[in-house]
C-alpha positions as a Python dict, from the first residue, in 0.01 Angstrom:
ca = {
    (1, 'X'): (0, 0, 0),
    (2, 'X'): (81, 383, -35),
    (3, 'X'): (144, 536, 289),
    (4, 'X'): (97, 918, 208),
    (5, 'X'): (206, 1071, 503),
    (6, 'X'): (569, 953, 460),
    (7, 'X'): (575, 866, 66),
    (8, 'X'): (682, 554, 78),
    (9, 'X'): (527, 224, -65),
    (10, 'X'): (469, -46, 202),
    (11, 'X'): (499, -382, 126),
    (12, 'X'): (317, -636, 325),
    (13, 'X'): (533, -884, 488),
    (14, 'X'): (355, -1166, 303),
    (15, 'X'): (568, -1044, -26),
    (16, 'X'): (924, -1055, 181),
    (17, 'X'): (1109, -1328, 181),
    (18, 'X'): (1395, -1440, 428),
    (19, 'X'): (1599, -1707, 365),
    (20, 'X'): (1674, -1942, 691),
    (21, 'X'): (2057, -1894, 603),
    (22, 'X'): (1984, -1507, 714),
    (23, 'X'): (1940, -1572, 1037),
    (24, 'X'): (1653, -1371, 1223),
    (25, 'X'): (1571, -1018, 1242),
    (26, 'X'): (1581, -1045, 1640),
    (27, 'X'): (1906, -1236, 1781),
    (28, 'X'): (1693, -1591, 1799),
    (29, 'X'): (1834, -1884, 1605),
    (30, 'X'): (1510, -1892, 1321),
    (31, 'X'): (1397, -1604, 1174),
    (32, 'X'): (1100, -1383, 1291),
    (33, 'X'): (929, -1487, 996),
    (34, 'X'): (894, -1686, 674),
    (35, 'X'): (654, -1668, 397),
    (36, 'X'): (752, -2026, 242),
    (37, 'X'): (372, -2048, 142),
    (38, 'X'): (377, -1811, -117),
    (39, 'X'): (601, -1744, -441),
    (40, 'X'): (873, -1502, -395),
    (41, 'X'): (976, -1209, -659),
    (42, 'X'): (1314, -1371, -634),
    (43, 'X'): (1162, -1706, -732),
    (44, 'X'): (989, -1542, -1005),
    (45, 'X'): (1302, -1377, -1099),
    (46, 'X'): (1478, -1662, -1080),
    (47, 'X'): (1256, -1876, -1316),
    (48, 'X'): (1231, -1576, -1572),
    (49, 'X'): (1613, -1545, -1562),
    (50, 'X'): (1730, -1720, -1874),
    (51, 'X'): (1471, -1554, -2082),
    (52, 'X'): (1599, -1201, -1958),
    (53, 'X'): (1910, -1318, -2038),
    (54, 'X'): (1904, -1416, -2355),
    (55, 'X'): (1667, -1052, -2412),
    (56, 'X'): (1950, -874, -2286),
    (57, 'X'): (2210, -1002, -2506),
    (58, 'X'): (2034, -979, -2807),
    (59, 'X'): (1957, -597, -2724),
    (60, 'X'): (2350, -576, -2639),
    (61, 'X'): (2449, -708, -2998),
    (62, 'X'): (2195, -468, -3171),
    (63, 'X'): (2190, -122, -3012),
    (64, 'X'): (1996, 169, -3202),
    (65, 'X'): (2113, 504, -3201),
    (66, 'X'): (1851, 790, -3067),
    (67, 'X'): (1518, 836, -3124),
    (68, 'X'): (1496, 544, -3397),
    (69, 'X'): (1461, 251, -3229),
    (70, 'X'): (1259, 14, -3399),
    (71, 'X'): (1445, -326, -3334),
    (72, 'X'): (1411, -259, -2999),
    (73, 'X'): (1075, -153, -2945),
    (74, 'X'): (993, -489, -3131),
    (75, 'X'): (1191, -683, -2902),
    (76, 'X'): (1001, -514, -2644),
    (77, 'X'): (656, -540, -2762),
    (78, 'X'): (736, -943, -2809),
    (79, 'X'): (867, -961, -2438),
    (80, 'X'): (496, -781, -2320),
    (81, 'X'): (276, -1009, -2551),
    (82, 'X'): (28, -1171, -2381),
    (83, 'X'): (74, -950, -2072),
    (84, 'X'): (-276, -809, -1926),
    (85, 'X'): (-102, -460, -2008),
    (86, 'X'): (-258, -117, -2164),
    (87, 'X'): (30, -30, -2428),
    (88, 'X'): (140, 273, -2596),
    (89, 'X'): (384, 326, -2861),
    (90, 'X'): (556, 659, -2945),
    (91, 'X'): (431, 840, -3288),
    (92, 'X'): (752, 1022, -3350),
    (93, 'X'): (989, 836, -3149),
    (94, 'X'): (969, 482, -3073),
    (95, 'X'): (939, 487, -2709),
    (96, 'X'): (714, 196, -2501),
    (97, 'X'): (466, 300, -2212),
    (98, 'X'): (317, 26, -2036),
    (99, 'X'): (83, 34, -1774),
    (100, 'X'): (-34, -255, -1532),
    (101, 'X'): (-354, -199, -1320),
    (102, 'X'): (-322, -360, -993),
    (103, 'X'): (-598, -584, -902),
    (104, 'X'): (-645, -558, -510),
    (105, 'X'): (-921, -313, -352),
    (106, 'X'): (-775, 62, -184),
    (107, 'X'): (-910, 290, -8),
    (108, 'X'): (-898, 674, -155),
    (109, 'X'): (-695, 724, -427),
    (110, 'X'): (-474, 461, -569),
    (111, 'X'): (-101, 470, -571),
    (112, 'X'): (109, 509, -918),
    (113, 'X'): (442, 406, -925),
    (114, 'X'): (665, 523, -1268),
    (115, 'X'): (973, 282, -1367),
    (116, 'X'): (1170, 371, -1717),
    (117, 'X'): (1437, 295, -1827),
    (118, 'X'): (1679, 393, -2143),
    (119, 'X'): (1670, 215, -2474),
    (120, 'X'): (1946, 346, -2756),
    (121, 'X'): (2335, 286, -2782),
    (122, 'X'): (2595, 510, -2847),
    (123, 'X'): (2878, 539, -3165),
    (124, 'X'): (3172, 363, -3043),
    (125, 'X'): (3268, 14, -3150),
    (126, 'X'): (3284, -259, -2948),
    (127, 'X'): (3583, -468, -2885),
    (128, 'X'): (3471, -683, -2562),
    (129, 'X'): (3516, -1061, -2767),
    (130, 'X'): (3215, -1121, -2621),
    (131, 'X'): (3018, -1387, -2795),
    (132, 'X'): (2707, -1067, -2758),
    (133, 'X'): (2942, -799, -2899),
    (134, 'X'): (2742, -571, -3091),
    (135, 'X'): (2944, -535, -3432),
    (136, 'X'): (2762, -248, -3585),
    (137, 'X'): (2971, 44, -3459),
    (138, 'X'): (2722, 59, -3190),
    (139, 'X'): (2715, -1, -2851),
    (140, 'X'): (2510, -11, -2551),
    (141, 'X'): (2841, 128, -2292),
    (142, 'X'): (2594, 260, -2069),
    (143, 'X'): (2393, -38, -1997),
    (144, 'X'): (2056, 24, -2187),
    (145, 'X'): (2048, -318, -2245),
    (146, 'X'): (1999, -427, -1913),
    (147, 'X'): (1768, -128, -1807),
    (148, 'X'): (1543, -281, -2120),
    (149, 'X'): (1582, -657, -1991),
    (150, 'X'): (1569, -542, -1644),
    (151, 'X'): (1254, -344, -1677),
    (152, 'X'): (1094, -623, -1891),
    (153, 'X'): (1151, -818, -1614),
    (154, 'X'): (962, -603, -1329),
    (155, 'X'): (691, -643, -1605),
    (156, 'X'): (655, -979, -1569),
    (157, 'X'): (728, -1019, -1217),
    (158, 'X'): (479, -782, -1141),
    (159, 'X'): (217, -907, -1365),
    (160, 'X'): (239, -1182, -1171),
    (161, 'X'): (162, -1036, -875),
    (162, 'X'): (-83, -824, -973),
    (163, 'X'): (-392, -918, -786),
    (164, 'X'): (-196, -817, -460),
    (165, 'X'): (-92, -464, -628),
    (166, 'X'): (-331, -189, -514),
    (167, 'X'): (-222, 113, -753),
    (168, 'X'): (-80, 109, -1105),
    (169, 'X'): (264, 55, -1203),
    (170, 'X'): (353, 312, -1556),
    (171, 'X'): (667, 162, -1741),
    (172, 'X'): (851, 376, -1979),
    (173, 'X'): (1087, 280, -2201),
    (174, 'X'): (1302, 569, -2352),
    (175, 'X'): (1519, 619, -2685),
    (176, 'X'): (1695, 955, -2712),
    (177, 'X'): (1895, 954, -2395),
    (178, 'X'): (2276, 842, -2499),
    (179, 'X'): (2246, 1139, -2746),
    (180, 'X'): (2077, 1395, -2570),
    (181, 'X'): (1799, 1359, -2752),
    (182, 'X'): (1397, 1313, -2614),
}
């Protein structure tokens, strides 16, 4: 929930997840608490994890320069088929918007939450060896890559957990940045 007298979004302990190795929370030998019964965002994360992966280096090998992203907003459309998302696509720039309604009831006004992340490379080669190298005299330096696999993933990790969200996550994905340009 949104607590708006200090800003900050509370999650409910049920969505935490300590592993026994951790220890506790309060000096005891066990922990405080556990919520085995339920599926953790880590165990999510962890299942969606070779599919991010293999997003992530295909983005890396084929960065797009500014505001022209079109291989990339197709990847990204692909990765968010299927998803119970309201999608919007740029008209002059090919930028992603994606917003996920949270299912579970809240009082007042409900919470919105923004996540975005860049999208385009830069001009400089690449000379990594990687079996991922980009090799078009592009190159995502700054980590785009992983904010567009990254991102992707907190779409599907909280698509799965949607019926416990009670706002609206927006996520934006944005060409333009490595070159200035929005």
């Amino acid at each position: 929930r949104f607590d708006r007298a200090s800003a900050h979004l509370v999650i409910p302990a049920k969505h935490l997840v300590i592993p026994a190795s951790a220890g506790s929370l309060d000096g005891a030998s066990q922990p405080v608490w556990q919520a085995d019964h339920m599926t953790s965002t880590t165990d999510i994360a962890a299942r969606l994890h070779p599919e991010l992966q293999a997003l992530r280096r295909e983005l890396h090998a084929d960065p797009e320069l500014g505001n022209d992203n079109p291989r990339t907003q197709a990847r990204i459309l692909a990765a968010l088929d299927g998803l119970d998302l309201e999608i919007t696509t740029g008209e002059s720039v090919t930028s992603v918007v994606a917003v996920l309604r949270g299912r579970a009831e809240t009082a007042g006004e409900r919470p919105i939450v923004l996540l975005r992340g860049d999208m385009d490379g830069l001009p400089v080669t690449e000379a990594t060896g990687q079996p991922f190298a980009s090799t078009t005299g592009t190159v995502h330096a700054c980590g785009h890559d992983l904010h567009v696999a990254g991102l992707v993933g907190a779409v599907r990790i909280l698509h799965e957990l949607r019926d416990e969200l009670p706002g609206d996550v927006v996520f934006m994905y944005v060409p333009g940045e490595g070159r200035g340009q929005r």
